[in-house]
VOPAGU-2260 file (C-alpha; in pm, 1 decimal, decimal comma):
REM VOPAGU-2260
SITE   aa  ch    i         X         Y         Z
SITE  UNK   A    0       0,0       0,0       0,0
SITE  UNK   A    1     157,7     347,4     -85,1
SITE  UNK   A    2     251,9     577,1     191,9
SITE  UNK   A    3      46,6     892,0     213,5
SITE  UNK   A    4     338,5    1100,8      93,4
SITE  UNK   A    5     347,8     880,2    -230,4
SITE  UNK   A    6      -4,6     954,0    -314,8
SITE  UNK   A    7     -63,6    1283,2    -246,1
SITE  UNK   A    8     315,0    1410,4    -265,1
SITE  UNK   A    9     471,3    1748,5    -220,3
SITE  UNK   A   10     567,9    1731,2    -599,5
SITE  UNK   A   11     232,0    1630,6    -699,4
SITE  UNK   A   12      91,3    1907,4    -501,1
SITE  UNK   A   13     339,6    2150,4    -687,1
SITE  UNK   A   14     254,2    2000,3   -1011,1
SITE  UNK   A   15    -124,9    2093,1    -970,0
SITE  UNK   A   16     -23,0    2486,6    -872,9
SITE  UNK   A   17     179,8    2505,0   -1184,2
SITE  UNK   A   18     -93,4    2393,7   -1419,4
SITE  UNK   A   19    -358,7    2627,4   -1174,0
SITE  UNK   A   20    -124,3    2876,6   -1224,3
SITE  UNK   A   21    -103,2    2822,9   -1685,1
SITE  UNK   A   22    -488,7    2802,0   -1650,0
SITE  UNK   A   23    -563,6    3170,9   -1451,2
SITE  UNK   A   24    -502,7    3525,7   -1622,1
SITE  UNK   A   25    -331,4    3538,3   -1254,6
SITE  UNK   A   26     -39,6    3294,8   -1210,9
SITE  UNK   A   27     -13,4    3413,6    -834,9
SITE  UNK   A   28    -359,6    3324,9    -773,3
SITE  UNK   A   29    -220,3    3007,1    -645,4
SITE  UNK   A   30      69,7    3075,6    -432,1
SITE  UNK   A   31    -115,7    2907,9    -161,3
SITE  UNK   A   32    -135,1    2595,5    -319,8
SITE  UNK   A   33     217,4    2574,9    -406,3
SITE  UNK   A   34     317,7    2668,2     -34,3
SITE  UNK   A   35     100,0    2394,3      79,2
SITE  UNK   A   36     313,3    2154,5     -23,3
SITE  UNK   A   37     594,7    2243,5     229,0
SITE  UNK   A   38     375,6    2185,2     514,0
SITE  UNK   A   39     222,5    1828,8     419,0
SITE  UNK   A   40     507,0    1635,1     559,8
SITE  UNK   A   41     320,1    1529,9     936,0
SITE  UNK   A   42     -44,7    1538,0     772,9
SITE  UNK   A   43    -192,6    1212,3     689,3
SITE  UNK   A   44    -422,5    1134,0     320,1
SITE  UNK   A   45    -705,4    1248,6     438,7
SITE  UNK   A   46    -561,8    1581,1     607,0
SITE  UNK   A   47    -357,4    1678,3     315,6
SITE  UNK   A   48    -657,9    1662,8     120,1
SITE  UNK   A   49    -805,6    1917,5     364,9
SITE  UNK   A   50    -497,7    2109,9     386,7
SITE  UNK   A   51    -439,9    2148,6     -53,2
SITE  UNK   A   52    -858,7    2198,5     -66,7
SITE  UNK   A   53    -821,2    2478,4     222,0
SITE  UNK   A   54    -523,2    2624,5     -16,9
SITE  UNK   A   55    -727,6    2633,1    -321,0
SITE  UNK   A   56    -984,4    2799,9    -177,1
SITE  UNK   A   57    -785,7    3081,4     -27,7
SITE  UNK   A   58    -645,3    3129,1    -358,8
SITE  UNK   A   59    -962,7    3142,2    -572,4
SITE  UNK   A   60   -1128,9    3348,5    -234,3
SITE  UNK   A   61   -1423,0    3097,4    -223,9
SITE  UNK   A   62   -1516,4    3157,4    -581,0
SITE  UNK   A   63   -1652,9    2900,5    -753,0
SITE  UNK   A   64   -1666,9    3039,6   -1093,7
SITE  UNK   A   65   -1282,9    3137,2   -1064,5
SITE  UNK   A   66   -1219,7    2765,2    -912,5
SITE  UNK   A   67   -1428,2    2644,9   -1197,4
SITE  UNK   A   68   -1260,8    2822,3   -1476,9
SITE  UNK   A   69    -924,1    2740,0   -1345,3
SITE  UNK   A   70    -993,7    2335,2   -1277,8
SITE  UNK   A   71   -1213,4    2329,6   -1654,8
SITE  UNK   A   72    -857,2    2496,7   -1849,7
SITE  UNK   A   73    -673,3    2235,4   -1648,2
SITE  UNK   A   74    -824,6    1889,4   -1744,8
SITE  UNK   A   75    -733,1    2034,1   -2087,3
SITE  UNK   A   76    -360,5    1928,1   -1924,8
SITE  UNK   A   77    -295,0    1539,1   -1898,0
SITE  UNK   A   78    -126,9    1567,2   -1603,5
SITE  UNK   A   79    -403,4    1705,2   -1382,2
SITE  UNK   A   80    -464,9    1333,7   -1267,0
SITE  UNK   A   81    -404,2    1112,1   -1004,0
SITE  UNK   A   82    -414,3    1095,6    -600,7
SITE  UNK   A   83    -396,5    1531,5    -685,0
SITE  UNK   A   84    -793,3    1566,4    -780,6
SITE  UNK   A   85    -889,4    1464,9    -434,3
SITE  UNK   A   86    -846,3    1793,1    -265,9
SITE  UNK   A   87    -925,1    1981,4    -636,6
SITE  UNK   A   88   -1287,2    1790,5    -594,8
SITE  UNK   A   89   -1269,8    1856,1    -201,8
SITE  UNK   A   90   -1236,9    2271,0    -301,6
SITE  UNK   A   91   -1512,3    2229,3    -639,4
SITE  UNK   A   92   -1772,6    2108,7    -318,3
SITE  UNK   A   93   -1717,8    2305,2     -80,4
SITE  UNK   A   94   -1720,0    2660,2    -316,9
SITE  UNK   A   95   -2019,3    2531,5    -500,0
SITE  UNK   A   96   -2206,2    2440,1    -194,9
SITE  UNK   A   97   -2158,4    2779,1     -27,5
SITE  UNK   A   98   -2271,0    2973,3    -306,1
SITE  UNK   A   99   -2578,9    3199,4    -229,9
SITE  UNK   A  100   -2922,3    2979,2    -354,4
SITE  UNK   A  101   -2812,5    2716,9    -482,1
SITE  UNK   A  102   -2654,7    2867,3    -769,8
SITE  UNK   A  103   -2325,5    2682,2    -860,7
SITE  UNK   A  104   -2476,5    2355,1    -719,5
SITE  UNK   A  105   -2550,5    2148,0   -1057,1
SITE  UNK   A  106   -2260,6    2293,3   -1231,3
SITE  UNK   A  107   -2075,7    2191,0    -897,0
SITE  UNK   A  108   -2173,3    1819,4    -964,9
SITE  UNK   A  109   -2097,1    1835,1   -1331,3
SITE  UNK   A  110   -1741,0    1908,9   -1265,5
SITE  UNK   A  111   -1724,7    1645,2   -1014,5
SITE  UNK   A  112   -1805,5    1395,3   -1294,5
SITE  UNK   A  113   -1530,2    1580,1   -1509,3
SITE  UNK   A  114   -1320,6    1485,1   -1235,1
SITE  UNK   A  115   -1358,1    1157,1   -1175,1
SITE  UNK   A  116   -1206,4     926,1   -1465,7
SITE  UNK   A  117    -878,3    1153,9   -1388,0
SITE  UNK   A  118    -858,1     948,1   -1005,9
SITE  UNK   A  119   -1245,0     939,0    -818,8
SITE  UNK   A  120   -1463,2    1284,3    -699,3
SITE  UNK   A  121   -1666,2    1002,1    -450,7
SITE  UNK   A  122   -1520,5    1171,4    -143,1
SITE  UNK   A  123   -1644,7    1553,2    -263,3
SITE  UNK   A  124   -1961,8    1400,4    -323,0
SITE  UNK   A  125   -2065,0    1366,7      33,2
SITE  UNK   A  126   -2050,5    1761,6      76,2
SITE  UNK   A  127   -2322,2    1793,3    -148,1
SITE  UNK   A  128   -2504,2    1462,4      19,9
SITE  UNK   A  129   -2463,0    1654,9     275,8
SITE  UNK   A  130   -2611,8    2004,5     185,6
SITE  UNK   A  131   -2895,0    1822,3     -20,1
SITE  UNK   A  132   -2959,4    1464,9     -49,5
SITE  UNK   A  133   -3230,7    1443,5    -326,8
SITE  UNK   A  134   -3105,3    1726,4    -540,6
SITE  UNK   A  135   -2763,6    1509,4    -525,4
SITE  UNK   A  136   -2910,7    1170,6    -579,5
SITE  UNK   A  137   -3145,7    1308,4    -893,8
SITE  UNK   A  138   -2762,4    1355,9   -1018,1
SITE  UNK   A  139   -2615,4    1027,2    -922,7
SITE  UNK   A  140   -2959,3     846,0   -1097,4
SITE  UNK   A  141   -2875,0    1069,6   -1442,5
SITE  UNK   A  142   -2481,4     958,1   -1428,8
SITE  UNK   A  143   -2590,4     573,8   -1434,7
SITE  UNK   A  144   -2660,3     648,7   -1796,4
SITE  UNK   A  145   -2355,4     791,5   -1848,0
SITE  UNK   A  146   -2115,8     664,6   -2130,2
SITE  UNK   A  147   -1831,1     654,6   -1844,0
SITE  UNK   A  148   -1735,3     398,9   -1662,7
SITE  UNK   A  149   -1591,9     614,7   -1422,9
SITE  UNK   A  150   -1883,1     861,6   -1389,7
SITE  UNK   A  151   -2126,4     542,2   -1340,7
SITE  UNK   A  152   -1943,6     463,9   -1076,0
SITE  UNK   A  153   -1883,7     761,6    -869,3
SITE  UNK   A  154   -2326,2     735,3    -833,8
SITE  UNK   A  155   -2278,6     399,2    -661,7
SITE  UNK   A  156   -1948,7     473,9    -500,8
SITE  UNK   A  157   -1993,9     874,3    -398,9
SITE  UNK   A  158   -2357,7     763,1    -239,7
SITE  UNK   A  159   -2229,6     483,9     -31,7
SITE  UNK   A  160   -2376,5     526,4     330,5
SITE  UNK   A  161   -2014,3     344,5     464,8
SITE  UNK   A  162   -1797,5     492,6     264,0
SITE  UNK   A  163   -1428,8     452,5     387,2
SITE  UNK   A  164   -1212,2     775,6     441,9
SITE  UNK   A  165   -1506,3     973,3     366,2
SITE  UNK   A  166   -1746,3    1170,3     568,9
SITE  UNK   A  167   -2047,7     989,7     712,0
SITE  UNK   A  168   -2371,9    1099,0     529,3
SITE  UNK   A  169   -2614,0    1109,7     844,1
SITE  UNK   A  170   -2896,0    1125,6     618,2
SITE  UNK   A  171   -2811,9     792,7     449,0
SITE  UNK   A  172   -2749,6     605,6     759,6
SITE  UNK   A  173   -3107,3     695,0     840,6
SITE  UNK   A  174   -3225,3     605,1     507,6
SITE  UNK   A  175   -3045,2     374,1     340,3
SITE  UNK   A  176   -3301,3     290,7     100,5
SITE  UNK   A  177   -3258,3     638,0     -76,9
SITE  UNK   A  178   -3020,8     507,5    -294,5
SITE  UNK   A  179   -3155,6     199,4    -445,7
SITE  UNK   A  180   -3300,3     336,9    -739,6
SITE  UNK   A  181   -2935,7     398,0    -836,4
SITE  UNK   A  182   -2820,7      43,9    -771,1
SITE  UNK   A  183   -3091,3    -105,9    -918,5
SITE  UNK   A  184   -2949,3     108,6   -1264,4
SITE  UNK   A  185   -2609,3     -49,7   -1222,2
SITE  UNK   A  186   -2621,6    -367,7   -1061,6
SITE  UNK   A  187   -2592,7    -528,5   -1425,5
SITE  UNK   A  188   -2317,9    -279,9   -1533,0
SITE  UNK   A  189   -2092,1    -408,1   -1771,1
SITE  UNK   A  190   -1799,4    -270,5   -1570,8
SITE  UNK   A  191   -1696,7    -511,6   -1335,6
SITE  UNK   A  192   -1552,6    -141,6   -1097,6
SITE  UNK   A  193   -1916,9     -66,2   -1124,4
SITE  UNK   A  194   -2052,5    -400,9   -1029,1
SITE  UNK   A  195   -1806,0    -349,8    -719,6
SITE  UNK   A  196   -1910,3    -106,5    -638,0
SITE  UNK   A  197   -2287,4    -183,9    -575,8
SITE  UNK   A  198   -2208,8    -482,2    -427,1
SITE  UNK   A  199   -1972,0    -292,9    -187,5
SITE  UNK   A  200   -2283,7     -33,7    -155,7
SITE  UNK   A  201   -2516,1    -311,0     -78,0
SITE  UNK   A  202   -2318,7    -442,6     173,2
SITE  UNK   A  203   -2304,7     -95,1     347,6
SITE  UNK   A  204   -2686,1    -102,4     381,0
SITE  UNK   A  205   -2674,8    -446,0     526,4
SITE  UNK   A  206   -2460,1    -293,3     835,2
SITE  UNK   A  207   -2788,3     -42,9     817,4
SITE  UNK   A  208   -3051,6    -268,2     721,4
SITE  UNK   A  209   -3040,4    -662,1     670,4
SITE  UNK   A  210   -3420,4    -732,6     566,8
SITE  UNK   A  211   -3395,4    -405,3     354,5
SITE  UNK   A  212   -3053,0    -519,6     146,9
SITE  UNK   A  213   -3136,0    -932,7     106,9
SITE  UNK   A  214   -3484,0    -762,2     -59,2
SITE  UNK   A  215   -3296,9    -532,5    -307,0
SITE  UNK   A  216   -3054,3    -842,3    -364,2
SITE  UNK   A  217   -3314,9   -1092,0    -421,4
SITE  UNK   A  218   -3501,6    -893,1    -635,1
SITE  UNK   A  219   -3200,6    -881,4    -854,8
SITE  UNK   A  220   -3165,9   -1279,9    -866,2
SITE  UNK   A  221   -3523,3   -1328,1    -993,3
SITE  UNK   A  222   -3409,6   -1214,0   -1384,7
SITE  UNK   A  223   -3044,9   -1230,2   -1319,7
SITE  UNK   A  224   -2747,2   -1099,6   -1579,0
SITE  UNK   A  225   -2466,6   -1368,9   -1613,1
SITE  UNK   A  226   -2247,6   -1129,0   -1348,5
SITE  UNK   A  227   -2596,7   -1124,8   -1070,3
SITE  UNK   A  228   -2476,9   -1471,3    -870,6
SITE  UNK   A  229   -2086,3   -1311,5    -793,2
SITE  UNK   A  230   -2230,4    -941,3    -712,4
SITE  UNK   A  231   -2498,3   -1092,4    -469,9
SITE  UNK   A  232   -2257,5   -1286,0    -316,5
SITE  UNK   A  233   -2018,1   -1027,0    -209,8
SITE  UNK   A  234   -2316,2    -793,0    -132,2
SITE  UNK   A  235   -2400,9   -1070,5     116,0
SITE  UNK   A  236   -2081,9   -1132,6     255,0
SITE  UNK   A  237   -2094,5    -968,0     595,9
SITE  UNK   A  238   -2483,1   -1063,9     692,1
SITE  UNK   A  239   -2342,9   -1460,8     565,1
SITE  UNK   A  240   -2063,3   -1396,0     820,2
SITE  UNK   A  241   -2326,8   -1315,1    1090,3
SITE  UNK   A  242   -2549,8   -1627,4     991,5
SITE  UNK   A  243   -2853,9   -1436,9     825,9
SITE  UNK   A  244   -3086,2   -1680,1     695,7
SITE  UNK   A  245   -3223,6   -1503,1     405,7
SITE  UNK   A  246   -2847,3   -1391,1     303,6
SITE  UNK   A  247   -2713,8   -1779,1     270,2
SITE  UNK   A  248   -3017,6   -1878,2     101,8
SITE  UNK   A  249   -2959,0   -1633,5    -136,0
SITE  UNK   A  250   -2605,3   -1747,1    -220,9
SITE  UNK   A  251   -2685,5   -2125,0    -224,2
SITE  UNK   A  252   -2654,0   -2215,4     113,5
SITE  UNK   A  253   -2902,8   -2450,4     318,3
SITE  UNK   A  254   -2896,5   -2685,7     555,7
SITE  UNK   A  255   -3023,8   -2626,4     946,3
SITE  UNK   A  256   -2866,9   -2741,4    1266,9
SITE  UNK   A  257   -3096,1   -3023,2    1286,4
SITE  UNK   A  258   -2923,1   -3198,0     962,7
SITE  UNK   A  259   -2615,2   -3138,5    1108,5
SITE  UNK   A  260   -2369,4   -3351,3    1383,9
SITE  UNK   A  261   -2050,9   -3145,1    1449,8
SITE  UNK   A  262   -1794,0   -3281,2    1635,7
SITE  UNK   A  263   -1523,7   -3006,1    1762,9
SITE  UNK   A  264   -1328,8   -2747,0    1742,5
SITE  UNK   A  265   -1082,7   -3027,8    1919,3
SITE  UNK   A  266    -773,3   -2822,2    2013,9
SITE  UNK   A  267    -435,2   -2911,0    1995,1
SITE  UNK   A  268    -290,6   -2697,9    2302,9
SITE  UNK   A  269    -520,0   -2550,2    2533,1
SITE  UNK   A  270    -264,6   -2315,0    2631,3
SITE  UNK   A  271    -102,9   -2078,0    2340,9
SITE  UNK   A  272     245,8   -1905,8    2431,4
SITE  UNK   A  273     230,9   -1528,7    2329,7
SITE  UNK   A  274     265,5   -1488,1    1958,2
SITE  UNK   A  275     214,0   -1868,2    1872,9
SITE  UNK   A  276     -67,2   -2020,0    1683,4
SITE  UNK   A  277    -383,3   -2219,4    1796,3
SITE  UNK   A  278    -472,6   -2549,5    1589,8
SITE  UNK   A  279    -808,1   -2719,4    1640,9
SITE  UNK   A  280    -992,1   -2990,8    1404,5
SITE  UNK   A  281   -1341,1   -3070,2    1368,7
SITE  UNK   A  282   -1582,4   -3261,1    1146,3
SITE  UNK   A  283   -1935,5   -3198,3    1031,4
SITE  UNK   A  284   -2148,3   -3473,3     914,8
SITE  UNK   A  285   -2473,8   -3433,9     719,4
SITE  UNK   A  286   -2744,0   -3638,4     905,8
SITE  UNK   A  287   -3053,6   -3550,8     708,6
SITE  UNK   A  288   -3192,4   -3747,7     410,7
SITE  UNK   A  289   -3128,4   -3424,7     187,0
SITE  UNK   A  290   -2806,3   -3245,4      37,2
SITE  UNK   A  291   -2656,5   -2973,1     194,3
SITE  UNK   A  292   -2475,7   -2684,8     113,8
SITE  UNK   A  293   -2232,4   -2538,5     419,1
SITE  UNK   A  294   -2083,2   -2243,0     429,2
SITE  UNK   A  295   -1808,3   -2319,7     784,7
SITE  UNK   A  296   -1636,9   -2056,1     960,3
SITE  UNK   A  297   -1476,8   -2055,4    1261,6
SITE  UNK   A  298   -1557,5   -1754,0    1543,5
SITE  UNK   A  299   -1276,7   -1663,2    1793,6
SITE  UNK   A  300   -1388,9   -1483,4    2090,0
SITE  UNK   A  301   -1082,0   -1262,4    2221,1
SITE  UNK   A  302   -1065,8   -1149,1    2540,8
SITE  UNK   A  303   -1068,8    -757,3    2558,2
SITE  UNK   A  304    -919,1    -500,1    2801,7
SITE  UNK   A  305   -1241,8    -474,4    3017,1
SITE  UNK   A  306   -1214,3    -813,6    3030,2
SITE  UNK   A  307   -1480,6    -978,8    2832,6
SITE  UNK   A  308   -1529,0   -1173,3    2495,3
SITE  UNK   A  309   -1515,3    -995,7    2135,3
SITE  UNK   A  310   -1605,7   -1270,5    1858,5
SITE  UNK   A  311   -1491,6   -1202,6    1560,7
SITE  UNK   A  312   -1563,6   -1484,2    1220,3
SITE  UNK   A  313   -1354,2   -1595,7    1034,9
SITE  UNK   A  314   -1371,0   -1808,9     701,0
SITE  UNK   A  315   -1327,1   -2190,0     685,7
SITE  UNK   A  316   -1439,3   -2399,1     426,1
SITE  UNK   A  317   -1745,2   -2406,4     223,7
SITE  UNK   A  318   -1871,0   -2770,9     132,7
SITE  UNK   A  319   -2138,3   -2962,1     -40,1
SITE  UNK   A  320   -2236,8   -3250,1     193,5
SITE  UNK   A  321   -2494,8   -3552,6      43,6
SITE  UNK   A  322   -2662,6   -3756,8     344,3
SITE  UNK   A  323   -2426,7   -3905,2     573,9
SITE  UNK   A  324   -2158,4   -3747,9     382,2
SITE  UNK   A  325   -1856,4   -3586,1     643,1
SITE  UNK   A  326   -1619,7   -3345,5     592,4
SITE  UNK   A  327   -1293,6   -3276,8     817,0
SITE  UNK   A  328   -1156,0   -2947,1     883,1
SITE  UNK   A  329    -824,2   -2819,8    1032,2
SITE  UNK   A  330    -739,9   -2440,9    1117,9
SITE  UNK   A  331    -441,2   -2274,6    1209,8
SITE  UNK   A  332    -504,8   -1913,4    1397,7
SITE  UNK   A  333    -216,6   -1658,1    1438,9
SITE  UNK   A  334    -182,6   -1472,5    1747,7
SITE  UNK   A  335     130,4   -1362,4    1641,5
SITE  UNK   A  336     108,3    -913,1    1705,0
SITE  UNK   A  337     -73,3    -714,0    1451,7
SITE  UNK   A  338     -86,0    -358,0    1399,7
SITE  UNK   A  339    -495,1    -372,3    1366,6
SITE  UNK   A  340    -550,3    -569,9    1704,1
SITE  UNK   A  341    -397,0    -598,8    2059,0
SITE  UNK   A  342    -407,6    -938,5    2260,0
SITE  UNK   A  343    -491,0    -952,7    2584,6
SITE  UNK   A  344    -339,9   -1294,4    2773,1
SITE  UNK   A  345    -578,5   -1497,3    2951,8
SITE  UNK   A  346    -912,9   -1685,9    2864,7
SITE  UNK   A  347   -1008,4   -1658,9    2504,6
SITE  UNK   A  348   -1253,6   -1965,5    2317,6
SITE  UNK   A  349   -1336,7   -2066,7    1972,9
SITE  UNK   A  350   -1636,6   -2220,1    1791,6
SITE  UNK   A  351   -1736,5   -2356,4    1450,1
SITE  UNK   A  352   -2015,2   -2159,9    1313,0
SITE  UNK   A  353   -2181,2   -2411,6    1045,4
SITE  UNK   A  354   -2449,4   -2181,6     817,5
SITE  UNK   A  355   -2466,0   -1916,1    1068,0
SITE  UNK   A  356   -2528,6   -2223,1    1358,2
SITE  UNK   A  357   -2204,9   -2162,6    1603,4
SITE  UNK   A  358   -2165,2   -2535,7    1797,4
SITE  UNK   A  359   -1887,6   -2645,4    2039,3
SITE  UNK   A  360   -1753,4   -2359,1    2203,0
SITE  UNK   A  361   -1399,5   -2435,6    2344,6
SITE  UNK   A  362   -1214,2   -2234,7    2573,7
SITE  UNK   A  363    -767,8   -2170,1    2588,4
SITE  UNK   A  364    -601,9   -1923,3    2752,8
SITE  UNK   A  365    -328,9   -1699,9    2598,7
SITE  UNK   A  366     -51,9   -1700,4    2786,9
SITE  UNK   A  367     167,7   -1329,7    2862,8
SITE  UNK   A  368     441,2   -1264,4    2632,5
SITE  UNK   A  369     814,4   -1382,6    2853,4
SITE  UNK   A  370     939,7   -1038,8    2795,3
C-alpha cells in the first residue's frame, strides 16, 4: 500500500499549482497551493486533502466560478490526474455548496463527474449529500446512464452510506433505502468497478438494514445478468458472516442445525504461548436425508481489556455434503502481534459456526508474552 506522501506528494501538489497557475489570467492566484506543499510532511491522506482543498480555496477566495474556470482549463492538461484531484474535488464542493441559492450547485456536480475518470470525486460528493440529499441523488440516478465507466461509478461509489475515508452521510445512515433506485441502474453494469461497487454499496446497507438489502438483492436474482450470482454474493458477505438466513439462502446455502452432527473445534494446546498459533480440528457430518450446502467458519472470541469476549468470524471452508456425507476441517489461527488488534493474555474460546449455527464452544487461555 503506498505511503500517504506517495499519493498525495509534495511534488504532486506543486505540479497541480503550476498547471492552476497556466490556466488563470493570474499565475499568483495560487501561491497558496504551491506553499501547501511544504507543510504536508506530518499530515496524513485524508488531512492533506483538507490542507491542498483549504489552499485552493484561499487562492480562488471561495469563488466558484474562478475555481471552476481554473480546474475546466486544467483537465485540458494530462497531467491534472491522479491521487492530486482529491483535494481539487474537495475545493469544487465546498465553493459550490456555499454559493448563495443554490446557484453553482448542478454545475458543482458536473465538474465532479469531469473529475472523476482523472482518479475518483466520490469523497467531494458527500458535501453535497450533505447540503442536499435528493437534489444530489437526482444527479447520481442521471450519471448511471452515463457513457463513463468512471462517472457510473462515482453514483454507486460517492452515495455509499459506509464509505471509507469519507465523511459519514447522516442522512443515508437513516435512510439507506434512498439510494436503491441507483443500484438497481447499475447492478448489471458491464464494468466489473461498477458491479463493485454496488455490491460494496449493498453491503453498506446491510450494516444499516439486513431485511432491507437481502430484498434489493433478491429482487435482482429473480431475472439475473450472467455477473448477478458473484455481485450478490459479495453484497451478502458480511450478513453470511453473521449467519442471516435469508443472506445464505440467497447465495446457495441450506442446511439447518438439525441436519447437522458437528464434532469439535478439538484443540491441539489448550494453552497458546504469546505470539504462537492455535490449531483445532473438527468434522461436520450431514445427518438428514437431503443435500446440503455449508458455508463453515470458525468464530474466535478474544478477550478484551475490560475483560470480556469480542467474537470475531472468520472463514473456513465451504462444502457440499450428500446424506451421511462428512467433511474434516483443520485451522491454524495466528496470534502472532498485529498492527490492527492488541491481545490480551488470559481466557479466550473458539467455535465452529456451520451456516450461521455456532456449535462447540472451546475455551484456551493466551498465555503473557516472557518479555
Amino acid at each position: 500500500m503506498p505511503t500517504a506522501d506517495e499519493l498525495i506528494s509534495p511534488d504532486g501538489i506543486r505540479r497541480l499549482a503550476a498547471i492552476l497557475q497556466k490556466s488563470s489570467p493570474a499565475p499568483s492566484r495560487w501561491q497558496s497551493v504551491a506553499d501547501s506543499s511544504r507543510t504536508l510532511g506530518p499530515l496524513g491522506l485524508s488531512e492533506r486533502a483538507r490542507s491542498v482543498a483549504d489552499a485552493l480555496l484561499a487562492d480562488c477566495g471561495r469563488d466558484y466560478e474562478r475555481l471552476a474556470h481554473a480546474v475546466r482549463k486544467g483537465l485540458t492538461h494530462p497531467d491534472l490526474t491522479g491521487w492530486m484531484i482529491w483535494p481539487v474535488g474537495e475545493a469544487v464542493a465546498v465553493a459550490a455548496t456555499e454559493a448563495a441559492d443554490g446557484k453553482h450547485f448542478d454545475d458543482g456536480l458536473d465538474l465532479l463527474a469531469e473529475l472523476t475518470p482523472r482518479l475518483t470525486s466520490e469523497f467531494a460528493l458527500r458535501t453535497f449529500l450533505n447540503q442536499d440529499l435528493e437534489r444530489t441523488l437526482a444527479a447520481a440516478l442521471a450519471w448511471t446512464d452515463s457513457p463513463d465507466p468512471a462517472v457510473r461509478r462515482l453514483s454507486s461509489e460517492g452515495s455509499r452510506p459506509k464509505l471509507p475515508w469519507a465523511r459519514q452521510v447522516p442522512e443515508l445512515n437513516r435512510d439507506p433505502g434512498a439510494t436503491v433506485p441507483v443500484l438497481d441502474k447499475l447492478h448489471s453494469d458491464i464494468s466489473p468497478d461498477v458491479r463493485r461497487s454496488v455490491a460494496n454499496h449493498v453491503n453498506d446497507i446491510s450494516r444499516l438494514d439486513a431485511e432491507l438489502a437481502t430484498k434489493v438483492a433478491a429482487r435482482w436474482t429473480h431475472n439475473p445478468a450472467p455477473t448477478t450470482p458473484a455481485l450478490v454474493r459479495h453484497a451478502m458477505r458480511t450478513l453470511v458472516k453473521k449467519g442471516d438466513p435469508a443472506a445464505l439462502e440467497l447465495v446457495g446455502f441450506h442446511g439447518g442445525r438439525e441436519d447437522l452432527q458437528v464434532v469439535g473445534p478439538l484443540l491441539t494446546e489448550t494453552a497458546i504461548p504469546h505470539g504462537g498459533t492455535l490449531v483445532f480440528t473438527a468434522s461436520v457430518t450431514n445427518v438428514s436425508d437431503r443435500p446440503v450446502s455449508l458455508a463453515i467458519d470458525y468464530v474466535v472470541h478474544h478477550l478484551k481489556a475490560n475483560g470480556k469476549l469480542a467474537p470475531k468470524v472468520f472463514k473456513l471452508t465451504k462444502r457440499d455434503l450428500a446424506p451421511a456425507e462428512s467433511v474434516d476441517v483443520t485451522r491454524s489461527h495466528s496470534f502472532r502481534p498485529i498492527s490492527t488488534r492488541v491481545y490480551y493474555p488470559g481466557a479466550h474460546a473458539v467455535q465452529l459456526q456451520v451456516n450461521g449455527h455456532q456449535f462447540g464452544l472451546t475455551e484456551f487461555r493466551l498465555l503473557e508474552s516472557a518479555e
